[in-house]
BAFI-3210 file (N, C-alpha, C; in Angstrom, 3 decimals, decimal comma, padded with zeros to 6 digits):
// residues 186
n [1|2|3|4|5|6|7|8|9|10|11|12|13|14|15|16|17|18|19|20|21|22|23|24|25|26|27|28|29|30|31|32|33|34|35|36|37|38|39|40|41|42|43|44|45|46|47|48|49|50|51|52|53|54|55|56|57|58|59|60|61|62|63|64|65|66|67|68|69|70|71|72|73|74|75|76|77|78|79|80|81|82|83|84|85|86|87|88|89|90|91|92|93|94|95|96|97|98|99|100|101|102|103|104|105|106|107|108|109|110|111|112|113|114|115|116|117|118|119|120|121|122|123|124|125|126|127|128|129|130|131|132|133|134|135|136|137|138|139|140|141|142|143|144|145|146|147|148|149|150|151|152|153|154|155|156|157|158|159|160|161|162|163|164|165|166|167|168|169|170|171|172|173|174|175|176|177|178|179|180|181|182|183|184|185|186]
n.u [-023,005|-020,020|-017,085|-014,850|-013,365|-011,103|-009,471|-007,165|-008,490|-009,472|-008,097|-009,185|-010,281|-008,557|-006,862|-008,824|-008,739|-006,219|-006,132|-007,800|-006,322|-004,429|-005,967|-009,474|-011,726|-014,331|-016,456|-015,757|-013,375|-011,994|-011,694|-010,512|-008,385|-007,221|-007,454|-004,828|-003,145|-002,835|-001,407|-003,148|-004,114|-006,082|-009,538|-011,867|-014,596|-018,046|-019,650|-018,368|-017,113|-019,125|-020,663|-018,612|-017,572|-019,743|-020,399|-017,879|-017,946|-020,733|-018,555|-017,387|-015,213|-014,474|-015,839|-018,849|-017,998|-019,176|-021,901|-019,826|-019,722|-020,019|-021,656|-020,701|-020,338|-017,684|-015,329|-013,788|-010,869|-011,874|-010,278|-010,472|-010,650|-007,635|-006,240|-007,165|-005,871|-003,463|-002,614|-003,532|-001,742|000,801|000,354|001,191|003,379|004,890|003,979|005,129|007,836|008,045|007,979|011,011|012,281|011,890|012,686|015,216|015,927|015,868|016,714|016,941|014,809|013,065|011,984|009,500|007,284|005,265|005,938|005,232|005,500|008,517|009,123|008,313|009,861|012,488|014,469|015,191|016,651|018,698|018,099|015,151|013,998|013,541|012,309|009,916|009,433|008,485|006,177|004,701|004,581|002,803|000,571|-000,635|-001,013|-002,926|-005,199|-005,806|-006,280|-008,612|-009,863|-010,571|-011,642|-014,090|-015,126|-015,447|-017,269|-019,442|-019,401|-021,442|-021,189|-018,705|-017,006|-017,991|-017,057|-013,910|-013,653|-014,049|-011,671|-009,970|-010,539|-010,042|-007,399|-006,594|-007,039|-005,554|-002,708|-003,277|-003,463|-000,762|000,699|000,085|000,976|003,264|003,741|003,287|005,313|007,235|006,672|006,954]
n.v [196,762|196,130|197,913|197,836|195,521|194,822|196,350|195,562|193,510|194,946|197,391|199,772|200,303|200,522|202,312|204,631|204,775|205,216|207,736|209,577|208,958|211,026|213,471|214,828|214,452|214,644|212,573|213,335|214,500|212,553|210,820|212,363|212,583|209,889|209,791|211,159|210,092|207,827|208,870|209,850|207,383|206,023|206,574|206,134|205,706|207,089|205,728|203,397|204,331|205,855|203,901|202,016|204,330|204,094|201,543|201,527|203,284|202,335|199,554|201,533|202,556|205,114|208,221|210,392|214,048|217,210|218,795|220,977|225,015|224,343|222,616|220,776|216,958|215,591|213,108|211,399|209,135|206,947|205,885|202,946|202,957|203,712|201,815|199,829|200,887|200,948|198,125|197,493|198,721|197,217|194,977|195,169|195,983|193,641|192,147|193,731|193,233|190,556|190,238|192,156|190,412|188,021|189,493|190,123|187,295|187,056|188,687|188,995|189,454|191,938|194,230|192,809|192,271|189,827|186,934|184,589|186,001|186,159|183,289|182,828|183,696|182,478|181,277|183,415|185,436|188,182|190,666|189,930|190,212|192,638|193,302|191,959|193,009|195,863|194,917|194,026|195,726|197,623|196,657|195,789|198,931|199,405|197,857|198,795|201,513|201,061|200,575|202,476|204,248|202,749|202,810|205,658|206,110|203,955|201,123|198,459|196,924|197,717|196,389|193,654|193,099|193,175|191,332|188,916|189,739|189,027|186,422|185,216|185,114|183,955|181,770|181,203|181,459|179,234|177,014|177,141|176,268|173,632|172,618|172,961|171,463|169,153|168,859|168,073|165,856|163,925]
n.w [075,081|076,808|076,808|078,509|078,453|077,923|079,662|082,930|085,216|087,927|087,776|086,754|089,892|091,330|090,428|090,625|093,764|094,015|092,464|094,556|096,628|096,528|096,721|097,923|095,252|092,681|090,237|087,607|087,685|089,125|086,430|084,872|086,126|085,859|082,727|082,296|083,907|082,138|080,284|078,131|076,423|077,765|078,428|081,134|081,700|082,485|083,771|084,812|086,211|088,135|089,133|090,509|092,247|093,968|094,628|096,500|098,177|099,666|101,062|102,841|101,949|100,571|101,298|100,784|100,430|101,928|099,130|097,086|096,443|093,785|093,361|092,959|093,927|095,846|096,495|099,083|100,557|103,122|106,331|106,093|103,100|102,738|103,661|102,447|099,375|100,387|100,795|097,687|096,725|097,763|096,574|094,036|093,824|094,582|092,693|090,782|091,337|090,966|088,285|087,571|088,453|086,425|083,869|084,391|084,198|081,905|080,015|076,957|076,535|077,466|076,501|075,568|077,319|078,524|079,283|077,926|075,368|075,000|075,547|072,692|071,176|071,922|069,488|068,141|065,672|066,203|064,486|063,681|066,585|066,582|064,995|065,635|067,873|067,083|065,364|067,441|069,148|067,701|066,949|069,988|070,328|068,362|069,169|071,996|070,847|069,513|070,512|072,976|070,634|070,577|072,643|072,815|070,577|070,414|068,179|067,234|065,150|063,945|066,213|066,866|064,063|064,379|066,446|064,878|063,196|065,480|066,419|064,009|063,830|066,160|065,366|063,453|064,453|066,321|064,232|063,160|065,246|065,864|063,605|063,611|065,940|065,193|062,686|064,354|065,666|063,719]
ca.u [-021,651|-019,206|-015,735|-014,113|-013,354|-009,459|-009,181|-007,540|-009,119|-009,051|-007,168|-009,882|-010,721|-006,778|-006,668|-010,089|-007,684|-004,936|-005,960|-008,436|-004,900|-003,650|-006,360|-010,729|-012,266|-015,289|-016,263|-015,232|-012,393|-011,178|-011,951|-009,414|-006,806|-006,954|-006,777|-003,625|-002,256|-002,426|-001,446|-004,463|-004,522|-007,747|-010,321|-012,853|-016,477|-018,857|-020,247|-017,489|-016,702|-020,097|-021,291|-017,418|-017,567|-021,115|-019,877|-016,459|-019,089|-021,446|-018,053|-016,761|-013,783|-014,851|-017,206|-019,041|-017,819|-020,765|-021,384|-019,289|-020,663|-020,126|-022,786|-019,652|-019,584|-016,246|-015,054|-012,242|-010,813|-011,902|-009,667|-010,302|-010,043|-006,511|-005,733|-007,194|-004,887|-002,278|-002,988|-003,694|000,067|001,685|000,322|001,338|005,074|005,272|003,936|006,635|009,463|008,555|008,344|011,605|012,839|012,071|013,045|016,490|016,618|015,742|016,972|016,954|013,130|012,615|010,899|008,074|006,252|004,478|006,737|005,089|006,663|010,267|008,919|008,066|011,036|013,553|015,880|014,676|017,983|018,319|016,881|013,817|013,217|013,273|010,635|009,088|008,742|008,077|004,979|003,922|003,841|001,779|-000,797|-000,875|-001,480|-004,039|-005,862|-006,096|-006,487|-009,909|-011,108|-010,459|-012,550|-015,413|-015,625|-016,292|-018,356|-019,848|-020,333|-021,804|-020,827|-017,064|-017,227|-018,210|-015,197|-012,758|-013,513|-014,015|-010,306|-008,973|-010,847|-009,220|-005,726|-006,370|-007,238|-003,887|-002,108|-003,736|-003,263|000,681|000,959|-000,317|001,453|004,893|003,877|003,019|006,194|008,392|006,467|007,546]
ca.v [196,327|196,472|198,191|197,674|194,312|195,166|196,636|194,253|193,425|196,210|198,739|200,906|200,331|200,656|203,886|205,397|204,424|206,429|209,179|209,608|209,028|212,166|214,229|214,417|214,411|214,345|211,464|213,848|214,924|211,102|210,307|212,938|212,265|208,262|209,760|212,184|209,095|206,583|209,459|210,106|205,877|205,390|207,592|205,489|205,935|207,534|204,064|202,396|205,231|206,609|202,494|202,175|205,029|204,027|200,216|202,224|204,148|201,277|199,624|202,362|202,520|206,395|209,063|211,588|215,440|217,702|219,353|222,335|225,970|224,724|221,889|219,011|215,861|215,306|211,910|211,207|208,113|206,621|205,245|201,381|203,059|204,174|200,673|198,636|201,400|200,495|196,737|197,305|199,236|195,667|193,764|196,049|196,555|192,830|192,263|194,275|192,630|189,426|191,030|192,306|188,961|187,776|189,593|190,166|186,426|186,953|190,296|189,307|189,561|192,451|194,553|192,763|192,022|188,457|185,913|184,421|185,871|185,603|181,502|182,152|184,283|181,962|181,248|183,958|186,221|189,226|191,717|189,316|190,412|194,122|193,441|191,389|194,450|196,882|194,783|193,521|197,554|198,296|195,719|196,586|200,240|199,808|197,323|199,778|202,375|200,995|200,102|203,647|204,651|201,975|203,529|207,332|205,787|202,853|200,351|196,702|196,720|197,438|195,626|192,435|192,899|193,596|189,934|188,249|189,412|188,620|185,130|184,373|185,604|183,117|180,118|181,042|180,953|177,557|175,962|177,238|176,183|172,260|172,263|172,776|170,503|167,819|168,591|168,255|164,355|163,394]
ca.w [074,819|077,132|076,128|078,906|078,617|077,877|080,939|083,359|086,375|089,299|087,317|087,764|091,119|091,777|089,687|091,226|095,118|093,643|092,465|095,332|097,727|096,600|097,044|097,330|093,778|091,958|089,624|086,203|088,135|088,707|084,994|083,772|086,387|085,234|081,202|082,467|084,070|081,315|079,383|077,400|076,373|078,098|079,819|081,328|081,474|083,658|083,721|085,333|087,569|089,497|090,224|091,705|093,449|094,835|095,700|097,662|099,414|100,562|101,577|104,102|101,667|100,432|101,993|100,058|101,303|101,050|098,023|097,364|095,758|092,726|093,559|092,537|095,026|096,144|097,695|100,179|101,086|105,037|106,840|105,585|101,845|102,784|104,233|100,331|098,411|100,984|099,900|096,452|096,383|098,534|095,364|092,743|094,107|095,043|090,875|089,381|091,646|090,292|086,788|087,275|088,696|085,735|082,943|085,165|084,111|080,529|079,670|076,002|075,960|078,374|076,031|075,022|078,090|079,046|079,559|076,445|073,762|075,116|074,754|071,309|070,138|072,300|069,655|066,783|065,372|067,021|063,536|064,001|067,534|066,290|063,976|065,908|069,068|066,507|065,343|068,836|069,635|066,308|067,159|071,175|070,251|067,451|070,098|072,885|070,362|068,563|072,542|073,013|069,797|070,661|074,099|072,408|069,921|070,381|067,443|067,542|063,865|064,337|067,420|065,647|062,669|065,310|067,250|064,122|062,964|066,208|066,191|062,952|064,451|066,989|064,750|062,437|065,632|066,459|063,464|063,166|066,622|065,254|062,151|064,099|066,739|063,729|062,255|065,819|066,000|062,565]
c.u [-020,727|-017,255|-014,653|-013,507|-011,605|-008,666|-008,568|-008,093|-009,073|-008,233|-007,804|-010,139|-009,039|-006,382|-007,651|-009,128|-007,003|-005,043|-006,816|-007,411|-004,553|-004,320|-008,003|-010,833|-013,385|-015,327|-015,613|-013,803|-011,117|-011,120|-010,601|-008,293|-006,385|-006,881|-005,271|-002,934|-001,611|-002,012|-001,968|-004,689|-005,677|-008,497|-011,209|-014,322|-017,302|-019,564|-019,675|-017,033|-017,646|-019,968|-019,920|-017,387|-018,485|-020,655|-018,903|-017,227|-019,612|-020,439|-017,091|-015,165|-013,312|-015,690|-017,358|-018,797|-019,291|-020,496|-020,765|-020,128|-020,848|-021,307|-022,383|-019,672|-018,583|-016,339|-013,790|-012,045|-010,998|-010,393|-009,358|-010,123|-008,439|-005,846|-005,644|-005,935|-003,395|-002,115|-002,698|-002,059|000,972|001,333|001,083|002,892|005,298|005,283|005,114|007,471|009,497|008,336|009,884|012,490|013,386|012,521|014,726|017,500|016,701|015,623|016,849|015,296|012,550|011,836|009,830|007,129|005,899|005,631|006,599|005,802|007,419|010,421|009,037|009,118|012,406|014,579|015,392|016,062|017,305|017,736|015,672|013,254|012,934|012,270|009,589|008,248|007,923|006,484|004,080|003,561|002,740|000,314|-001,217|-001,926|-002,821|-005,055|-006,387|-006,823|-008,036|-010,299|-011,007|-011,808|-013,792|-015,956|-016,375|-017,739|-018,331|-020,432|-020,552|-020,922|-018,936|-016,566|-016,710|-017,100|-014,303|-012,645|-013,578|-012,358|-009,576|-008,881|-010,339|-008,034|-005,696|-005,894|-005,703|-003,016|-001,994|-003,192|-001,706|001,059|000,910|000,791|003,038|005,469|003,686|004,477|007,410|008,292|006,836|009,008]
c.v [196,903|196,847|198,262|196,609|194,494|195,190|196,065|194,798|194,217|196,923|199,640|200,930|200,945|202,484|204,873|206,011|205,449|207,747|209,532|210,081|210,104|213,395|214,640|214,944|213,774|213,146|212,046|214,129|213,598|210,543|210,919|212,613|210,480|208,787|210,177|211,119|208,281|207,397|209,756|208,288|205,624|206,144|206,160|205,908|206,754|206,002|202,920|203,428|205,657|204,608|202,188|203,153|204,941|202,906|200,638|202,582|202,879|200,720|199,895|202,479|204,084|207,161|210,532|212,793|215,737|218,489|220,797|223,080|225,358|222,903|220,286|217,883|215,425|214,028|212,306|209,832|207,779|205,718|203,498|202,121|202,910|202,738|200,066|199,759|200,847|198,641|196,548|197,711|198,065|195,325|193,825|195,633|194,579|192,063|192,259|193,691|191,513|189,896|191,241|191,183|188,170|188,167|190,418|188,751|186,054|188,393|190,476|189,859|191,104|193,601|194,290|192,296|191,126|188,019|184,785|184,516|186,217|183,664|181,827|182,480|183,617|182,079|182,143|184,806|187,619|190,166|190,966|189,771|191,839|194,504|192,603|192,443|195,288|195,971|194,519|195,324|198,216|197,591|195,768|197,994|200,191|199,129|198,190|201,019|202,192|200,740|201,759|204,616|204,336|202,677|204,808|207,210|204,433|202,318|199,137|196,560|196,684|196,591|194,242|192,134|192,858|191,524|189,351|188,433|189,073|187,235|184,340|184,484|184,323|181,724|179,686|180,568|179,357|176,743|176,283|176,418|174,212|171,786|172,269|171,525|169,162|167,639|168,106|166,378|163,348|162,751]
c.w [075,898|076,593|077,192|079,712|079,056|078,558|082,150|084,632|087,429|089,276|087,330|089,112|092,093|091,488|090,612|092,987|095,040|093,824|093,497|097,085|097,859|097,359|097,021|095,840|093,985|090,737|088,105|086,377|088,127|086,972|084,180|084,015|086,074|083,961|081,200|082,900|083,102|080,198|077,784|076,796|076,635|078,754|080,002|081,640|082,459|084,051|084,473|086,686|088,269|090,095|091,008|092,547|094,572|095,812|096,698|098,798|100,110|101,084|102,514|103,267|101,351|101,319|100,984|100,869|100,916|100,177|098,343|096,557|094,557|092,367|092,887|093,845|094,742|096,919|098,000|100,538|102,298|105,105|106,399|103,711|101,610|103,004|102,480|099,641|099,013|100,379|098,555|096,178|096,650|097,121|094,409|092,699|094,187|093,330|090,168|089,715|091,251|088,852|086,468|087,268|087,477|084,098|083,218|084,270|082,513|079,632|078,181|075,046|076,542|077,888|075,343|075,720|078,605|078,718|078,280|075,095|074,265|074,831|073,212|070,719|070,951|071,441|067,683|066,433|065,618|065,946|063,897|065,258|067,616|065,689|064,918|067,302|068,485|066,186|066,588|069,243|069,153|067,187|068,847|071,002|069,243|068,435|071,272|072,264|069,872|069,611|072,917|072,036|070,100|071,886|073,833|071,620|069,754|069,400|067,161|066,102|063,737|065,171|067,001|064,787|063,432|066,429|065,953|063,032|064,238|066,751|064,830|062,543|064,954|066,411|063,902|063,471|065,946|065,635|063,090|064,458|066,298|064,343|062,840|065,024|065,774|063,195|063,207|065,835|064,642|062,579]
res [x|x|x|x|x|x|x|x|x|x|x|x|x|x|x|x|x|x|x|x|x|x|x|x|x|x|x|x|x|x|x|x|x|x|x|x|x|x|x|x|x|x|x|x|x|x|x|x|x|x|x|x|x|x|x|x|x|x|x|x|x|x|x|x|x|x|x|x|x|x|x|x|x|x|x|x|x|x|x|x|x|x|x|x|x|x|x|x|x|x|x|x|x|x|x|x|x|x|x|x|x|x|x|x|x|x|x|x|x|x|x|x|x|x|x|x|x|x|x|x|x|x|x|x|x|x|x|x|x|x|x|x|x|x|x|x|x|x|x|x|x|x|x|x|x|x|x|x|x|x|x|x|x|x|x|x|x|x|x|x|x|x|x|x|x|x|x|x|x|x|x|x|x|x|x|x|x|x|x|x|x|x|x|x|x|x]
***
């Protein structure tokens, strides 16, 4: 089972860059400074962090130091590492400015994230969008939070209940989503 589906796409590899930028580290060493980052939210795996650090290596993006006394391998970023973090930072920064762009232009949504639900809560009364943050936060955090749990302890069995309530989130969704559009063609 993988648990770090959640994860998006080259947020470790971005994170690994980072903290690596500042200063060499070991793979336990990167693990803590990505939990200390996301402030304890997510550690990630040994699992996700040696085979990245291996692929960095084979692409000239890291270099292993040699070991020190205390018999830890340390990486450092090369020269082309320093360049992708330089990269990966252009994306990041270029990201948020259209992020801010946009919730510049829709300030009434600007704390709840995706561009999404400011669509859905367009024309909801403003107590409604208080409850409606406060639950979007609940259900965020318990989401991260049980990917968090599954990661320490891994169970197919929770696993399983956990997609099968969020597959019959979806379908409610769906079929609200129908039933409005049914009522809109009436």
């Amino acid at each position: 089972m993988k648990h770090t589906a959640m994860v998006p796409k080259g947020f470790v590899r971005y994170q690994v860059l980072e903290s690596l930028g500042e200063k060499p580290m070991s793979g336990s060493e990167i693990i803590n400074e990505i939990e200390k980052r996301t402030h304890g939210r997510w550690k990630p795996s040994p699992g996700s962090i040696y085979p990245l650090l291996a692929w960095l290596q084979d692409n000239g993006h890291v270099k292993e130091l040699p070991t020190d006394q205390s018999g830890m391998k340390r990486y450092e970023l090369t020269e082309t590492g320093k360049a992708l973090l330089a990269e990966q930072r252009k994306i990041i920064d270029e990201h948020r400015e259209k992020m801010k762009e946009h919730f510049k232009n829709h300030s009434k949504f600007r704390f709840f994230g995706p561009p999404f639900i400011g669509a859905l809560l367009a024309k909801v009364p403003e107590e409604k969008l208080v409850e409606g943050k406060k639950t979007m936060h609940k259900l965020v955090s318990a989401f991260f939070n049980l990917g968090r749990s599954l990661e320490d302890n891994p169970s197919e069995k929770v696993f399983d209940e956990a997609l099968k309530l969020l597959n019959n989130t979806a379908e409610k969704l769906e079929e609200i989503n129908r039933n409005l559009k049914s009522a809109k063609n009436e």
